[in-house]
C-alpha positions in Angstrom: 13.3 7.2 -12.0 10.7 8.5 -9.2 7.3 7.4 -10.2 4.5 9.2 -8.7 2.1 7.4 -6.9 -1.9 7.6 -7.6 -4.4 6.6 -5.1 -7.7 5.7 -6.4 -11.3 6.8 -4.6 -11.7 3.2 -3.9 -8.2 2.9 -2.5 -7.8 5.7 -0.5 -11.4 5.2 1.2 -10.2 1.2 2.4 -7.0 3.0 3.4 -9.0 5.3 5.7 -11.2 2.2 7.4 -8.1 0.3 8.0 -6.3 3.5 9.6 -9.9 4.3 11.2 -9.7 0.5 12.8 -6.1 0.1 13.8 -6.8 3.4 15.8 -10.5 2.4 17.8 -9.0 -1.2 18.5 -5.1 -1.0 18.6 -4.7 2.8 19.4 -1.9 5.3 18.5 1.5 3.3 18.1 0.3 0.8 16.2 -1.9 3.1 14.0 1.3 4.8 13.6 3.8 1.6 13.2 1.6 0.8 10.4 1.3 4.0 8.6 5.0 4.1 8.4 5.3 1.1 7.1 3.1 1.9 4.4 4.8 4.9 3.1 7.9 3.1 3.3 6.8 0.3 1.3 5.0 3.3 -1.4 8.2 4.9 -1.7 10.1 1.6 -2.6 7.7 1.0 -5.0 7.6 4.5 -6.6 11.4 4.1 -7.1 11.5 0.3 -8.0 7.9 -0.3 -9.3 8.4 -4.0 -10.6 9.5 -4.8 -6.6 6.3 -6.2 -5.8 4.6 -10.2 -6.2 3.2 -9.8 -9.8 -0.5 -11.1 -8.8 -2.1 -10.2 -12.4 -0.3 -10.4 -15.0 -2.7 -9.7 -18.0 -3.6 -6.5 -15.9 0.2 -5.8 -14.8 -1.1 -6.0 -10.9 1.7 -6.0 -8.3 1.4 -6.7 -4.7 3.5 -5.8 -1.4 2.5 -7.7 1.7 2.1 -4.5 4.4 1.5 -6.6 7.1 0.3 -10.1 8.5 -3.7 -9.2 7.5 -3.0 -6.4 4.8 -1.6 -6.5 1.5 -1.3 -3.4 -1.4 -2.1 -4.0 -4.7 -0.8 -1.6 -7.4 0.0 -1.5 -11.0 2.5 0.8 -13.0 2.0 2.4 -16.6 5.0 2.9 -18.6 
């Protein structure tokens, strides 16, 4: 089962600097390399949620390593 996938404010503001970054100091490919990856990554997790390092357990955190300086936390409800 598909899970859909909920940014928070918080989230999707970090997301921005990082994109925002990649783009002033790496430029375009990389930007783009790296959004790729991302929504690669989210859609493996929407279909296989429990894919991820479980980082907090009491809190059901999962995280996904993006790339060498970058790393998604997310969590799941059932």
């Amino acid at each position: 089962m598909v899970r859909e996938v909920i940014w928070s404010k918080c989230a999707n503001h970090k997301f921005n600097g990082i994109l925002t970054y990649l783009e002033l100091e790496w430029g375009d490919q990389v930007t783009r390399n790296f959004l790729q990856r991302t929504f690669e990554i989210i859609q493996l997790i929407s279909e296989h949620p429990e894919l991820g390092t479980l980082e907090n357990s009491e809190r059901n955190i999962r995280g996904f390593l993006l790339s060498k300086h970058n790393r998604l936390f997310y969590r799941f409800t059932n």
